[in-house]
C-alpha positions in Angstrom: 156.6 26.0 -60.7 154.9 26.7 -58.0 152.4 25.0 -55.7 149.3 26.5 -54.9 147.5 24.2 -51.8 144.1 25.5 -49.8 144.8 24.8 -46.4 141.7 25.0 -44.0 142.2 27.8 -41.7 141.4 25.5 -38.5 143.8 23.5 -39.1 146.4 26.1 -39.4 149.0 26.5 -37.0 151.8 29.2 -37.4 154.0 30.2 -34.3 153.7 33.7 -33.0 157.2 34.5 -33.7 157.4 32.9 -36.9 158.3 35.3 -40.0 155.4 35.9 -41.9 154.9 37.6 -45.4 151.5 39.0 -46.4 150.3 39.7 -50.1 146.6 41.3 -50.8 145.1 41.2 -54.4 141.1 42.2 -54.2 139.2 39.3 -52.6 142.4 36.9 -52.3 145.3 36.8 -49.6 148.4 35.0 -49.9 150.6 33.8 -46.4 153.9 32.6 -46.6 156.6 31.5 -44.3 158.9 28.6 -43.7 159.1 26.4 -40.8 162.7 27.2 -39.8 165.6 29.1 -41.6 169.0 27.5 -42.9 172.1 28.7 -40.9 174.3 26.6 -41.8 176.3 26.2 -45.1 175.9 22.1 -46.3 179.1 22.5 -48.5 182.3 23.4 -47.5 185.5 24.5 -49.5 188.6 22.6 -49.7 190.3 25.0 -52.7 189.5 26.3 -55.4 188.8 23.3 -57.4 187.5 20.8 -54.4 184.5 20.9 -51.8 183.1 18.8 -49.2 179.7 18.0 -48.9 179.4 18.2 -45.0 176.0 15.8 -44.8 177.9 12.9 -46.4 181.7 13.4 -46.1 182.4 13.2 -49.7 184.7 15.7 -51.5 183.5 16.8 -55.2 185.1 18.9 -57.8 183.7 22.6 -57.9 182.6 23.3 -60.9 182.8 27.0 -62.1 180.7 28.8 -64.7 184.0 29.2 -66.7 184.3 25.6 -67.1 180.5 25.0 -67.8 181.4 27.3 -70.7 184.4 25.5 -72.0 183.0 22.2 -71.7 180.2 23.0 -74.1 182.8 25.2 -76.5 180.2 28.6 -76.2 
């Protein structure tokens, strides 16, 4: 779902070379754009079955959409 917030324009502050998307629709314009983009992967893989979530350390078991399906017999 999404948020919508009214932001006062004075207290606005968007960098010059920040990426900026711009939608018009009559009387009403909508501005997005993030604070900073992700560059790095959090996750890393081990094999096929094992990852390692790089913020915490800890290896989990990689769960494919074949085995989603199996588990719930579709």
């Amino acid at each position: 779902m999404t948020k919508i917030q009214y932001i006062n324009p004075n207290k606005l502050y968007i960098a010059q070379n920040a990426e900026v998307s711009l939608k018009l629709a009559g009387n009403t314009a909508q501005v997005t754009f993030t604070a900073g983009k992700n560059k790095e992967c959090p996750i890393k893989n081990l094999s096929k079955d094992e990852f390692v979530a790089l913020s915490t350390g800890e290896v989990k078991k990689l769960f494919i959409l074949k085995r989603i399906i199996q588990m719930l017999n579709i």
